[in-house]
ZASE-936642 format. One record per residue: x, y, z of N, C-alpha, C in turn; residue in three letters. Coordinates in nm, 3 decimals. Layout:
N
n_u=X; n_v=Y; n_w=Z; ca_u=X; ca_v=Y; ca_w=Z; c_u=X; c_v=Y; c_w=Z; code=ALA;
...
***
This chain:
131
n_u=-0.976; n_v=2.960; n_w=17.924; ca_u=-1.013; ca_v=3.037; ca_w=17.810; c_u=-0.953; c_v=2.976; c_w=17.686; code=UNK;
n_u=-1.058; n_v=2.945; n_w=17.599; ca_u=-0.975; ca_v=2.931; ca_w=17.465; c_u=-0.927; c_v=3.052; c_w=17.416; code=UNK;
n_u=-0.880; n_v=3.028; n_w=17.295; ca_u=-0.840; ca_v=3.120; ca_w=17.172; c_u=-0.877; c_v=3.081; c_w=17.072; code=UNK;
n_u=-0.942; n_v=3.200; n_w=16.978; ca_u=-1.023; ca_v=3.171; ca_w=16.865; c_u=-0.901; c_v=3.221; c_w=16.776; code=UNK;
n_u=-0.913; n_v=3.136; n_w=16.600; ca_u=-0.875; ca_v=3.154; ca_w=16.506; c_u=-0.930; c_v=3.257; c_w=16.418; code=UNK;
n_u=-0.877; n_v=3.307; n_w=16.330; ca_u=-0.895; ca_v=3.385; ca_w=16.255; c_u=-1.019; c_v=3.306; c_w=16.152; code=UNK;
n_u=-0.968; n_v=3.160; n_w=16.140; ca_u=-1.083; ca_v=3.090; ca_w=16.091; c_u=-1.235; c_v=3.104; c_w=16.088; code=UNK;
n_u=-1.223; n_v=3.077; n_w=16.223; ca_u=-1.339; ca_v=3.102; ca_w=16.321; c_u=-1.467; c_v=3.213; c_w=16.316; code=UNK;
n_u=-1.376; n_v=3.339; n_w=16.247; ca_u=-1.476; ca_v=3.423; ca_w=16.286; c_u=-1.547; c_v=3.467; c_w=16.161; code=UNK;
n_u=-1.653; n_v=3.494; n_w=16.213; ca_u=-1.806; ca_v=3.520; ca_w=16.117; c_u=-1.754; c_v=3.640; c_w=16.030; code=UNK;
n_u=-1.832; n_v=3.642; n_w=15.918; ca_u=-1.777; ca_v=3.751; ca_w=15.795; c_u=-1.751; c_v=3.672; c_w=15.678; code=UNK;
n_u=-1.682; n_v=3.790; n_w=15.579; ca_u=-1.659; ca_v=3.748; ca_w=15.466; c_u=-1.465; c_v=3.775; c_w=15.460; code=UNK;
n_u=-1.423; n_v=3.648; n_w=15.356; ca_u=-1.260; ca_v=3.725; ca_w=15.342; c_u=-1.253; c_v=3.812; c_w=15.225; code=UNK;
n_u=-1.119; n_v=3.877; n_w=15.224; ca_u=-1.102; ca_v=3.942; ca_w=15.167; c_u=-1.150; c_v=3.893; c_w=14.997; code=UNK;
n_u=-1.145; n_v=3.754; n_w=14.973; ca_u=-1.150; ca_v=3.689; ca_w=14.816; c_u=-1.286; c_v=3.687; c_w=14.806; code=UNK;
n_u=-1.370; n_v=3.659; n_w=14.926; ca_u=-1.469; ca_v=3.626; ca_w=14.837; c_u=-1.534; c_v=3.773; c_w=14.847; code=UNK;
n_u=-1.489; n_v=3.924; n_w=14.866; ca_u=-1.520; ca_v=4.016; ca_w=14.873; c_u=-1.487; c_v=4.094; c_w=14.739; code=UNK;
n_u=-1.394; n_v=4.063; n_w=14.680; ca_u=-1.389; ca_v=4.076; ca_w=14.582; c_u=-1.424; c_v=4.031; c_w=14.465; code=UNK;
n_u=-1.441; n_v=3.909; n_w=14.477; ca_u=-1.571; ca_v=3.798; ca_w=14.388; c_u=-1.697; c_v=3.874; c_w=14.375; code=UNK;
n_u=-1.775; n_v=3.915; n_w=14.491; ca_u=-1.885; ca_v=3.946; ca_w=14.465; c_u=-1.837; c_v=4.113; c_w=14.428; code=UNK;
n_u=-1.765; n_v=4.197; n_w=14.448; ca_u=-1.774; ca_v=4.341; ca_w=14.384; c_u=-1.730; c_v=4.341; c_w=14.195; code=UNK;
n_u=-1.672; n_v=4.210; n_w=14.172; ca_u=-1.656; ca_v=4.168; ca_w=14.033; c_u=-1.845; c_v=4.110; c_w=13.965; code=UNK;
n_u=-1.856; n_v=4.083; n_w=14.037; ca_u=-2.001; ca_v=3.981; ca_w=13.937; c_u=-2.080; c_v=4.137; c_w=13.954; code=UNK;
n_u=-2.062; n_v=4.198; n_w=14.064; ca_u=-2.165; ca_v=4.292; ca_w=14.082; c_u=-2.112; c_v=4.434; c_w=13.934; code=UNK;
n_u=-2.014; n_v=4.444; n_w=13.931; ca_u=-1.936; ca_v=4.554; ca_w=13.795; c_u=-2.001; c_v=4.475; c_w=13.660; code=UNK;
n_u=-1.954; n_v=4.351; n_w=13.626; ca_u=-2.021; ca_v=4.275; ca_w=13.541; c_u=-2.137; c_v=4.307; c_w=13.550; code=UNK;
n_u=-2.223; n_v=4.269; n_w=13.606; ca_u=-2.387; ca_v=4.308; ca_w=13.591; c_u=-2.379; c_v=4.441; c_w=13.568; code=UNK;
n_u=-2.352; n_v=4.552; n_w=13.625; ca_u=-2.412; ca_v=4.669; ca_w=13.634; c_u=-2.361; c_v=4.738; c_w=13.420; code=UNK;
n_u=-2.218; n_v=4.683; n_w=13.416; ca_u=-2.185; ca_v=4.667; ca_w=13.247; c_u=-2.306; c_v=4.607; c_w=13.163; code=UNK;
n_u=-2.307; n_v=4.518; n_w=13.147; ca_u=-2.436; ca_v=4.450; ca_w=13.105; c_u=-2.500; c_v=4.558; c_w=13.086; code=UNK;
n_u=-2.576; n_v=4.562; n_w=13.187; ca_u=-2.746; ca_v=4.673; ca_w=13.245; c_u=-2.700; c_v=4.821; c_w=13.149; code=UNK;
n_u=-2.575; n_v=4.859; n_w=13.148; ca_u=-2.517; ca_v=5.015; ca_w=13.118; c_u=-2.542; c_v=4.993; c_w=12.981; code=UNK;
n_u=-2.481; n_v=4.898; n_w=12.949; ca_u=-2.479; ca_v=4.803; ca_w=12.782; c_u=-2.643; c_v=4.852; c_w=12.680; code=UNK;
n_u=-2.674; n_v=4.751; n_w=12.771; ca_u=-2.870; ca_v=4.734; ca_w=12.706; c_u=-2.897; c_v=4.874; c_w=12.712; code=UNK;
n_u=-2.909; n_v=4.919; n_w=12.797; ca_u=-2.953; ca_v=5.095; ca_w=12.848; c_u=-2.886; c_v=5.164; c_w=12.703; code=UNK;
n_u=-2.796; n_v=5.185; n_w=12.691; ca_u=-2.712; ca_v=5.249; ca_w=12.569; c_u=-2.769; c_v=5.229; c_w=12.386; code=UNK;
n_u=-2.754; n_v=5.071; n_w=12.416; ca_u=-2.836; ca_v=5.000; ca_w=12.291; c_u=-2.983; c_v=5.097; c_w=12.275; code=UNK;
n_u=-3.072; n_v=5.033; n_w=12.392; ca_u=-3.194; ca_v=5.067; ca_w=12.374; c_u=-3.212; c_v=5.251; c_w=12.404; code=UNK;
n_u=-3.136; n_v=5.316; n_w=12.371; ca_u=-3.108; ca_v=5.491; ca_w=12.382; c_u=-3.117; c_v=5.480; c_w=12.222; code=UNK;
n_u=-2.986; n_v=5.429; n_w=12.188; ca_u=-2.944; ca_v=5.455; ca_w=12.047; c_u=-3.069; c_v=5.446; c_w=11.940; code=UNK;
n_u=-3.146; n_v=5.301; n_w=11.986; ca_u=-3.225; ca_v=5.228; ca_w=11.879; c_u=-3.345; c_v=5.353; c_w=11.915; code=UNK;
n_u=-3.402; n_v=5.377; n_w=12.005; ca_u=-3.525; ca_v=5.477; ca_w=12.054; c_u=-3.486; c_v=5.619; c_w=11.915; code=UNK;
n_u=-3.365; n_v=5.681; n_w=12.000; ca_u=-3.352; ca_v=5.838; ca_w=11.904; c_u=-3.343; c_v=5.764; c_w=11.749; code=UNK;
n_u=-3.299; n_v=5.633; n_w=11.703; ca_u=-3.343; ca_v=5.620; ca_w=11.567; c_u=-3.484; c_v=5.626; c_w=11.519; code=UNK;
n_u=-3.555; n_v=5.559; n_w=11.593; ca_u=-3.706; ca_v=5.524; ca_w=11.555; c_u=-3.763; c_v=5.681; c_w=11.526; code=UNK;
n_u=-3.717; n_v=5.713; n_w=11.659; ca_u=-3.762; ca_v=5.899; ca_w=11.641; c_u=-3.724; c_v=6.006; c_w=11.537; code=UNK;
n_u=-3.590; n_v=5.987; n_w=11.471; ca_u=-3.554; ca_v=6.034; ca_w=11.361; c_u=-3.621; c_v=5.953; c_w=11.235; code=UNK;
n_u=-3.626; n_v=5.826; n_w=11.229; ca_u=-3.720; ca_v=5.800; ca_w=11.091; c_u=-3.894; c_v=5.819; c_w=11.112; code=UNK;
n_u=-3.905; n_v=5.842; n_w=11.223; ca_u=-4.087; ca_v=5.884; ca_w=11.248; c_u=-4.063; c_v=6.032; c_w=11.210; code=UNK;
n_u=-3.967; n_v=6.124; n_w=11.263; ca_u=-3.975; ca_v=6.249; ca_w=11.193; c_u=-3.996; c_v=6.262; c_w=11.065; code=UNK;
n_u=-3.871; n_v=6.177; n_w=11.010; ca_u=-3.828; ca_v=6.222; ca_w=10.857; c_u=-4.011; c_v=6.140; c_w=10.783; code=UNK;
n_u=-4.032; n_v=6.048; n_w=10.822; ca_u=-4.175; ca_v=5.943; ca_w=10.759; c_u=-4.276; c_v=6.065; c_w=10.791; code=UNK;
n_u=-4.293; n_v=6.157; n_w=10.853; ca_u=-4.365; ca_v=6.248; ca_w=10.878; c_u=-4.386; c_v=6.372; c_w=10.797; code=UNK;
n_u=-4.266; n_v=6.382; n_w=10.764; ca_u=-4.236; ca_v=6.512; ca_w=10.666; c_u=-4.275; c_v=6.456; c_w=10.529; code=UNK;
n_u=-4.194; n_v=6.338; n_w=10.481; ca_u=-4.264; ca_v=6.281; ca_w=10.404; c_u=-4.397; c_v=6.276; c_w=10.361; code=UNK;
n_u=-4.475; n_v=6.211; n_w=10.445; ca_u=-4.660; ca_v=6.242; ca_w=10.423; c_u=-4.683; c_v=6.380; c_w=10.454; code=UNK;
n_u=-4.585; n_v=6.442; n_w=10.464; ca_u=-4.680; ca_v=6.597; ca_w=10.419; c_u=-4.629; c_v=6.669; c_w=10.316; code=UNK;
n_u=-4.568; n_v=6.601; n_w=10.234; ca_u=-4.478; ca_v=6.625; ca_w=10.109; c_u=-4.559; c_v=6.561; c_w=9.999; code=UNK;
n_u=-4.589; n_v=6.443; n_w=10.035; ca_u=-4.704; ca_v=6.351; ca_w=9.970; c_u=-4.851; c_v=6.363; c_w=9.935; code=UNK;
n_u=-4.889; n_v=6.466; n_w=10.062; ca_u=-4.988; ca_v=6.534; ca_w=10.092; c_u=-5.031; c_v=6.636; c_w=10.001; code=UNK;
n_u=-4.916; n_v=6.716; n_w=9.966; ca_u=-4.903; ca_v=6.820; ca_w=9.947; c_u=-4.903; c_v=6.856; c_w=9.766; code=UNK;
n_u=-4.885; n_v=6.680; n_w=9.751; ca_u=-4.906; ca_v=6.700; ca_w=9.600; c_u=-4.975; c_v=6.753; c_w=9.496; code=UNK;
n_u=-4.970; n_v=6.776; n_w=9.388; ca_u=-5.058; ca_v=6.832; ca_w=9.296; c_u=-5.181; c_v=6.781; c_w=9.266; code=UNK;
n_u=-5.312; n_v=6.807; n_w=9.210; ca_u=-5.408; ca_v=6.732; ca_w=9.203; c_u=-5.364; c_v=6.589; c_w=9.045; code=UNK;
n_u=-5.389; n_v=6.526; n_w=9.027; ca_u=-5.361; ca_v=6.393; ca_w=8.939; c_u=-5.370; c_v=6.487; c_w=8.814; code=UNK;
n_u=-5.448; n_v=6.561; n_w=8.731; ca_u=-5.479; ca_v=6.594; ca_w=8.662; c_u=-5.347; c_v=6.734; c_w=8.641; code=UNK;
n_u=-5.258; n_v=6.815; n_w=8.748; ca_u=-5.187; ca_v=6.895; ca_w=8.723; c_u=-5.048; c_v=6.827; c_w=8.773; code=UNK;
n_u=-5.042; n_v=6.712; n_w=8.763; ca_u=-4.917; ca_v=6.627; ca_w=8.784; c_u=-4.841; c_v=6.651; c_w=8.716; code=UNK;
n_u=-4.719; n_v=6.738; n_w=8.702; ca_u=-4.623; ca_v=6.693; ca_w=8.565; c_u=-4.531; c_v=6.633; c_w=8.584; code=UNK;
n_u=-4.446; n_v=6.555; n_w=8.484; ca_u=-4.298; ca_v=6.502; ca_w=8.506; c_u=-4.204; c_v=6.613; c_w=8.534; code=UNK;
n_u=-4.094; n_v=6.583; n_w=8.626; ca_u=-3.969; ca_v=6.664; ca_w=8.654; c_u=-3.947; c_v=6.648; c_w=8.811; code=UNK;
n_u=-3.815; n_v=6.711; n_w=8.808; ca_u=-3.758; ca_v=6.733; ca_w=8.944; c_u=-3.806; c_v=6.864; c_w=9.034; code=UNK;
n_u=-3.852; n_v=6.845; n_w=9.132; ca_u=-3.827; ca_v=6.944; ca_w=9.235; c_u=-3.803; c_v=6.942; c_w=9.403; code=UNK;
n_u=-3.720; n_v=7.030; n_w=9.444; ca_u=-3.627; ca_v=7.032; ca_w=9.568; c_u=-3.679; c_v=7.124; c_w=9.643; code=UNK;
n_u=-3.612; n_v=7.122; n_w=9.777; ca_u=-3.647; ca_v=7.236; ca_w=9.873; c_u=-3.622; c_v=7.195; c_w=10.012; code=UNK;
n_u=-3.657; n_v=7.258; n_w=10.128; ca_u=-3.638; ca_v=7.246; ca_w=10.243; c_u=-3.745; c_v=7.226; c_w=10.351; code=UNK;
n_u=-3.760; n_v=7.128; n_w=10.426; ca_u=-3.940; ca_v=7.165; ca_w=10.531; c_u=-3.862; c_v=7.081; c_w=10.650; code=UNK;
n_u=-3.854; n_v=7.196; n_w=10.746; ca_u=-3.898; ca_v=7.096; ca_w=10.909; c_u=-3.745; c_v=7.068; c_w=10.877; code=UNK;
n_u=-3.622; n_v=7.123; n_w=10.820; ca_u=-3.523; ca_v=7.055; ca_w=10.901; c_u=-3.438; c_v=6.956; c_w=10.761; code=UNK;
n_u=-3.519; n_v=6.947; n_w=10.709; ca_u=-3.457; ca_v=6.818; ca_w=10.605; c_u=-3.501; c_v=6.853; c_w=10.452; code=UNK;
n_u=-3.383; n_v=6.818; n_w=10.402; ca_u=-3.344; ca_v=6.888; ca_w=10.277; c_u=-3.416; c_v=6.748; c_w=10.132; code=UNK;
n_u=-3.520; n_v=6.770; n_w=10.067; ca_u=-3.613; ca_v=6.685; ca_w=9.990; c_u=-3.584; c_v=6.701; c_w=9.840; code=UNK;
n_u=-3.637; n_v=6.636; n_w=9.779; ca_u=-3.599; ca_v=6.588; ca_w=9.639; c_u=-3.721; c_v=6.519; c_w=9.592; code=UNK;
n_u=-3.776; n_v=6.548; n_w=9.507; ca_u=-3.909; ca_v=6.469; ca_w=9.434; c_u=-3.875; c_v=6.445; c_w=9.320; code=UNK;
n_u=-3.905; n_v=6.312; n_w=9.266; ca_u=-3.918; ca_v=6.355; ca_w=9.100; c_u=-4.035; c_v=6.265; c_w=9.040; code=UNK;
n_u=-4.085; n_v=6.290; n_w=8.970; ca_u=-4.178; ca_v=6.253; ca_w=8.888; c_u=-4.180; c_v=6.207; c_w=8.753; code=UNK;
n_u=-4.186; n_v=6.114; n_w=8.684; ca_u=-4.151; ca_v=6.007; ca_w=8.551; c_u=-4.268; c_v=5.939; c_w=8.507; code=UNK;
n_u=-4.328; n_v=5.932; n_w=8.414; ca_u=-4.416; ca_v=5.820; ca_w=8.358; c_u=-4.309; c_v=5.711; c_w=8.355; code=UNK;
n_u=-4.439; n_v=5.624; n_w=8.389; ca_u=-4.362; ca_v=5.457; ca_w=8.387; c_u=-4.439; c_v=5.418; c_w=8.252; code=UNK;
n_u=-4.315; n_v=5.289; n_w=8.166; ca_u=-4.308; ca_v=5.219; ca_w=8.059; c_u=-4.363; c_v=5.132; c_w=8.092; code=UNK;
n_u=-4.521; n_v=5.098; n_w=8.077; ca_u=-4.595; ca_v=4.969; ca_w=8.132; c_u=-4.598; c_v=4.895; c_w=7.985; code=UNK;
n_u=-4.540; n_v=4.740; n_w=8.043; ca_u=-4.557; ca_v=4.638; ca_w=7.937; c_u=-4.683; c_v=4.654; c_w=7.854; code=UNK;
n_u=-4.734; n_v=4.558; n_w=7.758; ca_u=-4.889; ca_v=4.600; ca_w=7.728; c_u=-4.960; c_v=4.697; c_w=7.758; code=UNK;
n_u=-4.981; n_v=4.803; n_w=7.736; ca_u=-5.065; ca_v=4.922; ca_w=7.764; c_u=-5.066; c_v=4.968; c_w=7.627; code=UNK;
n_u=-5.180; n_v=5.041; n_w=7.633; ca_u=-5.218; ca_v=5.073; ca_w=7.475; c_u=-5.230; c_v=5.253; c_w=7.541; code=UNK;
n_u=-5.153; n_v=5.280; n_w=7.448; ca_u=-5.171; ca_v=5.455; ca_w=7.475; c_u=-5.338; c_v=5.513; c_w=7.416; code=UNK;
n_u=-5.354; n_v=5.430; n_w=7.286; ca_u=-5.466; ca_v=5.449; ca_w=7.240; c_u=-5.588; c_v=5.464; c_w=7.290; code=UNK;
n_u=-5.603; n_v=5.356; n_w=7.407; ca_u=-5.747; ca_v=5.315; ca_w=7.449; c_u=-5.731; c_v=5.345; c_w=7.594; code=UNK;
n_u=-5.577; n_v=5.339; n_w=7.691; ca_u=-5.577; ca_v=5.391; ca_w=7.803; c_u=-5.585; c_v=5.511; c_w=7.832; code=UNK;
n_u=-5.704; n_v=5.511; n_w=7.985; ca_u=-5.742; ca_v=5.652; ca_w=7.973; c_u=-5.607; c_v=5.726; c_w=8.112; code=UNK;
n_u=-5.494; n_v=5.656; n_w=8.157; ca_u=-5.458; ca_v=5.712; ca_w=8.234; c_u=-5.300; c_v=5.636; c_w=8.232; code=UNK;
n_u=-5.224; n_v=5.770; n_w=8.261; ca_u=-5.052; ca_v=5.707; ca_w=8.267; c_u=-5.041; c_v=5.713; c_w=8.408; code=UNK;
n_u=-4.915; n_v=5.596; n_w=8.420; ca_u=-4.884; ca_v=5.556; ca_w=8.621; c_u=-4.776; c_v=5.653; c_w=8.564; code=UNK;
n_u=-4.757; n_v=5.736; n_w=8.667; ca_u=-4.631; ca_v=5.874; ca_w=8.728; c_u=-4.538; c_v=5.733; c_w=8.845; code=UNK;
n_u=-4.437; n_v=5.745; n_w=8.806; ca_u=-4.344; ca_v=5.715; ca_w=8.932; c_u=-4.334; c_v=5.816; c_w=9.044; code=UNK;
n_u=-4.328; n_v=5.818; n_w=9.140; ca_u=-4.290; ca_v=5.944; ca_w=9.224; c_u=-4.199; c_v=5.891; c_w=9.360; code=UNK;
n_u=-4.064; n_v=5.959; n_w=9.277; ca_u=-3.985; ca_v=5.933; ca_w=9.368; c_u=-3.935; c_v=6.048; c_w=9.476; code=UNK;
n_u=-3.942; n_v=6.022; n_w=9.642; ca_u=-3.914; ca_v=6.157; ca_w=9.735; c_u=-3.802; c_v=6.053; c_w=9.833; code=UNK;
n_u=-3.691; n_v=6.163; n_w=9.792; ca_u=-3.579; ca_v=6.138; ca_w=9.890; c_u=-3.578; c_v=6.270; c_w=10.012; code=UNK;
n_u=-3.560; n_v=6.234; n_w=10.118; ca_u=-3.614; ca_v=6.310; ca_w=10.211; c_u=-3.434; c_v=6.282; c_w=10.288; code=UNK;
n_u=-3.359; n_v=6.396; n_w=10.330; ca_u=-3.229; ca_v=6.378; ca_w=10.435; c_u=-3.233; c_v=6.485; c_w=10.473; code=UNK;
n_u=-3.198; n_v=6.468; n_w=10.656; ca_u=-3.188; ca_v=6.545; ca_w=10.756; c_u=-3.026; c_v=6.614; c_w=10.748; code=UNK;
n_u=-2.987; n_v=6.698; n_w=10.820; ca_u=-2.870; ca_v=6.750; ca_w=10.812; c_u=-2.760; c_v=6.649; c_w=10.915; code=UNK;
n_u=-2.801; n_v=6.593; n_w=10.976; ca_u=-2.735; ca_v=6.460; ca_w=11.066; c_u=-2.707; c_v=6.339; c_w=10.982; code=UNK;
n_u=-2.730; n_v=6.350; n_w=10.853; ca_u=-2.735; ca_v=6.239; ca_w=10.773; c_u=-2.885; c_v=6.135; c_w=10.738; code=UNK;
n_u=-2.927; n_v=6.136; n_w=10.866; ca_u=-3.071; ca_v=6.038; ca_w=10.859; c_u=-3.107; c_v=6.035; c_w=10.725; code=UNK;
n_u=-3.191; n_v=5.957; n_w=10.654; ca_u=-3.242; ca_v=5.975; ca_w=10.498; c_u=-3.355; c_v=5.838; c_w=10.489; code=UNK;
n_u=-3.437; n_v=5.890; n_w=10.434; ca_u=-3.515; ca_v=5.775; ca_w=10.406; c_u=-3.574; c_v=5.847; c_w=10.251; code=UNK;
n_u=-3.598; n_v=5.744; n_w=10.180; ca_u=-3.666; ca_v=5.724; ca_w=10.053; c_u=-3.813; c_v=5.651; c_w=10.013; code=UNK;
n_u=-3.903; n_v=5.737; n_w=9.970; ca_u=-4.043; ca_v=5.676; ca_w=9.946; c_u=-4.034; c_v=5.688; c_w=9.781; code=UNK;
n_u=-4.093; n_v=5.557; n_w=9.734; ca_u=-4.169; ca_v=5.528; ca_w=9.591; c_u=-4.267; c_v=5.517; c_w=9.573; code=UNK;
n_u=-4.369; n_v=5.582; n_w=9.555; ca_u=-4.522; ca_v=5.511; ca_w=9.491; c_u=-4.579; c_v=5.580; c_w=9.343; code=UNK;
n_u=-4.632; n_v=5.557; n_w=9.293; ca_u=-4.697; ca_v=5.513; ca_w=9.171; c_u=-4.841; c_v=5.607; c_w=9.177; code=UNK;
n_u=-4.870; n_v=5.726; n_w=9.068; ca_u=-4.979; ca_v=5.812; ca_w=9.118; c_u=-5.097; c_v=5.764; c_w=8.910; code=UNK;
n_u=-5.195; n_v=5.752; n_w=8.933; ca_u=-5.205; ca_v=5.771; ca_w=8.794; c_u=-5.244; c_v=5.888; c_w=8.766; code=UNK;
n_u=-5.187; n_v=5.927; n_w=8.652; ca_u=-5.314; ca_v=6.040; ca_w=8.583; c_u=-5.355; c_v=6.068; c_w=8.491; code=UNK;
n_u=-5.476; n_v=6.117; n_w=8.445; ca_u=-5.566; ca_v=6.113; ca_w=8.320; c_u=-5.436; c_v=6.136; c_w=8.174; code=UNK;
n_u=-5.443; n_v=6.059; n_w=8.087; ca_u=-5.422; ca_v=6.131; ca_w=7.959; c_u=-5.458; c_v=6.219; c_w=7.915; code=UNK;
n_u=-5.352; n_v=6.321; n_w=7.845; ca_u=-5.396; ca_v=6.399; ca_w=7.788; c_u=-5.456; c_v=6.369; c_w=7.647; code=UNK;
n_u=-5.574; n_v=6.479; n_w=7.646; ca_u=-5.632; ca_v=6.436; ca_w=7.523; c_u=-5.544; c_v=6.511; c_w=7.380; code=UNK;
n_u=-5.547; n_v=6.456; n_w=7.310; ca_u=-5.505; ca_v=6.431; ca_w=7.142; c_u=-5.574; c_v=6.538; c_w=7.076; code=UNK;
***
């Protein structure tokens, strides 16, 4: 009869058992990692699709061109606390005389109570008033 070594026998040792439960923690970190990232970045997209939502119905909701006036006004919809304001813009060359219509700035700051905030600018014209 021989005698076998400890060498000898089939399996894994203790080192390289721990080698592979290390690469395997590493990976599964990683994987936990991305997963977390791509959580975070998702509920953002979803909070600025909300707030971009409320927005176009704030936008929507505007006055007709003709009962546009300049000034501030505030209030609350859906959660998030808004801000409009409205300004004629100082256009280079423009003749007040012969133009039949002033560009309104319209600025809407839109913030959620979590902080989120987004800001829209666009540009509305409307008829001059007549003289």
């Amino acid at each position: 009869m021989s005698r076998r070594s400890c060498s000898d026998a089939a399996g894994f040792t203790l080192i390289e058992a721990l080698v592979a439960l290390a690469i395997i923690a590493v990976v599964l970190g990683t994987i936990g990692s991305v997963i977390a990232t791509t959580t975070r970045g998702t509920r953002a997209i979803d909070q600025h699709m909300a707030l971009a939502g409320t927005a176009e119905t704030l936008l929507a909701d505007l006055p007709a061109r003709g009962l546009l006036k300049p000034g501030r006004r505030s209030g609350e919809l859906a959660g998030s606390r808004w801000r409009l304001d409205v300004a004629p813009m100082n256009v280079a060359g423009g003749d007040p005389a012969t133009d039949r219509f002033v560009p309104m700035a319209i600025n809407l700051r839109l913030q959620r109570a979590d902080g989120a905030a987004i800001q829209i600018t666009t540009v509305k014209l409307v008829p001059r008033a007549s003289q």
